[in-house]
C-alpha positions, 0 to 999 in steps of 0.5 A: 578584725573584720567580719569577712576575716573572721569568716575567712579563718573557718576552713572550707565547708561542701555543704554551704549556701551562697545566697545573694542579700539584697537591701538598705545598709540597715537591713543587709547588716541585720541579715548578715549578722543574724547569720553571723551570730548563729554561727553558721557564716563562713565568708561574705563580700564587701558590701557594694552600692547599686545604682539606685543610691538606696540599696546594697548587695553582699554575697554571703556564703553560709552553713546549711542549717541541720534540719532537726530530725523528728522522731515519727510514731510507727504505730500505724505502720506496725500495726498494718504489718500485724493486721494484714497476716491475720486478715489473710489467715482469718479469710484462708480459714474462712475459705476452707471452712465453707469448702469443708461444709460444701463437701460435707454437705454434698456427700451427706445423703451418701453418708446417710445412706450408708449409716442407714444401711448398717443400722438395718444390718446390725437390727436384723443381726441382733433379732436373729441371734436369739432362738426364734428366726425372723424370716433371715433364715440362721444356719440353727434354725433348719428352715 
């Protein structure tokens, strides 16, 4: 059995390579059987002798090695899908933090103001109530 009928017995393959070896005898026969001891050749041509009188061509055809899948880290990819929701709610919550103190801030003197309004009210309420009338005239005290 030759080497091109061996490679002839594989049945027909779509992903295969044809690549075109150029070189001395001693270097085209290193190539093909480094292919050809891998397992991955499926046809080849007869070696044929270009003019030059030193170099030989063969067309081989040939499996496409499975590249091997590298399983890559996620971490960084999980850890910006974490991080960009909890930036964003951190600087929503942020916002809305200084508008609520800019509203507070603002209303403030009114607040004040009213606060010292009840507490002039409720001092003036709590002296009349007794028997002697400070000058807010009570309907007890016939002034």
């Amino acid at each position: 059995m030759t080497r091109a009928h061996l490679a002839r017995t594989r049945p027909p393959v779509s992903g295969a390579i044809v690549r075109r070896v150029v070189g001395t005898p001693a270097e085209v026969a290193a190539t093909v059987a480094l292919v050809r001891d891998s397992g991955r050749l499926l046809s080849m041509t007869r070696p044929e002798q270009l003019p030059d009188g030193h170099r030989v061509t063969v067309t081989i055809r040939f499996l496409n090695p499975r590249p091997i899948r590298v399983r890559r880290s996620r971490r960084g990819l999980t850890a910006a899908a974490i991080a960009t929701p909890v930036v964003g709610i951190v600087a929503v919550a942020g916002y809305l933090t200084v508008q609520l103190i800019r509203a507070a801030l603002t209303v403030l003197p009114l607040i004040a103001g009213g606060v010292l309004v009840l507490a002039v009210i409720a001092v003036l309420l709590r002296r009349s109530s007794g028997r002697c009338c400070p000058g807010l005239h009570c309907p007890g005290c016939h002034h």
